[in-house]
N, C-alpha and C positions, 0 to 999 in steps of 0.2 A: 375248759369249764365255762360255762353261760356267765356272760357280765349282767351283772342287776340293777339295775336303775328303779328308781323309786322318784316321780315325781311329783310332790306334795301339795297342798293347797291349788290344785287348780280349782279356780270360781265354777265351772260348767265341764262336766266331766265328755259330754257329745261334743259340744263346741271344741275342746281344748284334745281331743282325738283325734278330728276332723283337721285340725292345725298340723298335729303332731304328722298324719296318715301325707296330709299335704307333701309335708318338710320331706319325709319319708322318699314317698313315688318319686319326686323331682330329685332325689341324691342317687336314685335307682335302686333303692331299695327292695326285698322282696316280704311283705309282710303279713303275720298271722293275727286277726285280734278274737279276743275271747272273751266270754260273757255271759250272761243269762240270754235267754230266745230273747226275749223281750226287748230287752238294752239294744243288741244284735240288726232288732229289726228298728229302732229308732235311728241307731246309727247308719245302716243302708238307706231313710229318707234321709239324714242329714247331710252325708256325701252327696246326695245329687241336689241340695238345697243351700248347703249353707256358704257361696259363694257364686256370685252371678259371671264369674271372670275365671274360676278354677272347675276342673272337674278330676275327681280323683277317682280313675279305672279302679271297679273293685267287682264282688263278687259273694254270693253270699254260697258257701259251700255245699250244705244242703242242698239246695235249690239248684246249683250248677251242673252243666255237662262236663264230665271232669277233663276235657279240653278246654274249656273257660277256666276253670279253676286252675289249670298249671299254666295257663297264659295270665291269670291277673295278676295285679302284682298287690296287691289286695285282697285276703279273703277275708271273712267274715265266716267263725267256726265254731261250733256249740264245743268240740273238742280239737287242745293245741296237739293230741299225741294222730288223729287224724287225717293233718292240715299237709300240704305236700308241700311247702317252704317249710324251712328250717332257719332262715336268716335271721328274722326280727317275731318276738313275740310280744304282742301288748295285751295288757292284760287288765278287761275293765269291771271283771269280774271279780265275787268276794272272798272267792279261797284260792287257795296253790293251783292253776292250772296246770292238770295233768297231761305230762309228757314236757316240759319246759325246756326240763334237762338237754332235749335234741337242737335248742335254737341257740345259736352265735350268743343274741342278746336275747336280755327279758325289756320289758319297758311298762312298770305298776302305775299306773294311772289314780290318785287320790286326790278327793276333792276337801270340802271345807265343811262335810256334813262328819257330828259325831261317829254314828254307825260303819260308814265307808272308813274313819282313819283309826277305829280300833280294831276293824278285819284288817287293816295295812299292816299292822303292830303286828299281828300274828302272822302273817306271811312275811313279814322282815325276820320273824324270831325263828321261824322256819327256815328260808334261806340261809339266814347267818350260822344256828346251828348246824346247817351242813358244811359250814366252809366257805360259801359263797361273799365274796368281797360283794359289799353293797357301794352305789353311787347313789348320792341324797341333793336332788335339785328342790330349792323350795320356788315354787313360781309365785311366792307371794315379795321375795327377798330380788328376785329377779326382774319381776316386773316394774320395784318400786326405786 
């Protein structure tokens, strides 16, 4: 069964990705993130931007030759049920991404804006109605 992580008050949802996607690559992770187009393509400048010292190999899936794509260890996917890793899925998107069920992990990405933490409400109420054990990091409790 997929483990669920919910990580709560992050102050900057691209910033605190980019950290996350960092931590990720460097453990050798293989990972999926999901999202609106939009978000997707803010987060493929922020990977080559927001660090002058790290670069985190990714890959935006659409756009990829799908030998890029099963060599990154990073993709960027409009959908998790299309993505060819199954290992880690993060999710920065406002509903349930479809197909989750197939990855090891999920990893819900919540910021500090009202809208974002009452779509989280609802995909916690989702998960948990299924059975799914939730993990609750507050990175506000964390950081302080």
């Amino acid at each position: 069964m997929t483990e669920v992580a919910f990580h709560f008050n992050a102050p900057d949802k691209l910033g605190y990705a980019c950290r996350l996607l960092r931590k990720a690559v460097a453990n050798g992770a293989k990972v999926v993130v999901t999202g609106d187009p939009g978000l997707l393509r803010e987060l493929d400048t922020a990977l080559w931007t927001f660090s002058a010292l790290d670069f985190v190999p990714h890959c935006y899936g659409a756009a990829a030759a799908p030998a890029v794509v099963e060599a990154s260890p990073v993709v960027l996917a409009d959908s998790a049920r299309t993505a060819p890793h199954q290992q880690v899925l993060v999710n920065l998107g406002a509903g349930v991404p479809e197909g989750f069920e197939r990855y090891e992990r999920l990893i819900e990405v919540v910021t500090l804006e009202e809208d974002d933490r009452q779509q989280a409400r609802q995909r916690w109420k989702h998960y948990a109605d299924r059975g799914y054990a939730i993990t609750r990091h507050d990175r506000a409790r964390e950081a302080g």
